[in-house]
C-alpha positions as CSV (number, residue, x, y, z in Angstrom):
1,X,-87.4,16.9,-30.8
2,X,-87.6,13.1,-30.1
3,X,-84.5,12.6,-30.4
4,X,-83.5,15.3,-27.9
5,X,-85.5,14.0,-25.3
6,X,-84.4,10.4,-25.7
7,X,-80.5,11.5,-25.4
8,X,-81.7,13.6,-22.2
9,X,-84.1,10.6,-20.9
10,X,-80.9,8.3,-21.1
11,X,-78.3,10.4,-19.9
12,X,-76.9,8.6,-17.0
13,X,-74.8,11.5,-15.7
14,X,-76.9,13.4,-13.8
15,X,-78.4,10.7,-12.1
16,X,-74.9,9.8,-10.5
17,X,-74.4,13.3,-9.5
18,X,-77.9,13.0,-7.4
19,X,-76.3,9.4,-5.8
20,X,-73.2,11.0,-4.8
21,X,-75.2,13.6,-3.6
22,X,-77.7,11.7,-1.6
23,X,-74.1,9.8,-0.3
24,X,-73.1,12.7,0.8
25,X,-76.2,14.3,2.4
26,X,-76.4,10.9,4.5
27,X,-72.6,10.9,5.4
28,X,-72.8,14.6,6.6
29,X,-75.9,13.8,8.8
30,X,-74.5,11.2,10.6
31,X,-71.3,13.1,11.3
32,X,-73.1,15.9,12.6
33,X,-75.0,13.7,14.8
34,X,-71.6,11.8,16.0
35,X,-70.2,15.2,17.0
36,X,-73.6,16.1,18.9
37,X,-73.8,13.1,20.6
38,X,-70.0,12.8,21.3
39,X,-70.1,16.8,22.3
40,X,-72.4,16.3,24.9
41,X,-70.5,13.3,26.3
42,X,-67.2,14.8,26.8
43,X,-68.8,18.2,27.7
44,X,-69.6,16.3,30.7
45,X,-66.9,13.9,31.1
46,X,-64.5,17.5,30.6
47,X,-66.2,19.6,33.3
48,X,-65.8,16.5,36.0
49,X,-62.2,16.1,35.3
50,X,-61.7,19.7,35.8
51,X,-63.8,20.0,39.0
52,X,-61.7,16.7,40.3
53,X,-58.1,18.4,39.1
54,X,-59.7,21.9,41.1
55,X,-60.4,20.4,44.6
């Protein structure tokens, strides 16, 4: 039984999984955030041009 949990307690595997995990989940949050942020912006900048190209 020992010897079980020492193979499990070194296993390095699974902790990379939760770093490219934790990568990812940091990546995705600041891409949605971008987009948000950006969205907003050229919702704006969008609806002037087109009231300008409309007069």
């Amino acid at each position: 039984m020992s010897d079980f949990i020492r193979r499990i307690w070194s296993d390095d595997q699974g902790q990379d999984i939760a770093e490219y995990a934790v990568v990812l989940a940091v990546i995705l949050v600041l891409v949605v955030g971008t987009i948000r942020l950006i969205g907003a912006n050229s919702d704006t900048a969008f609806s002037t041009t087109a009231s300008a190209i409309a007069q």
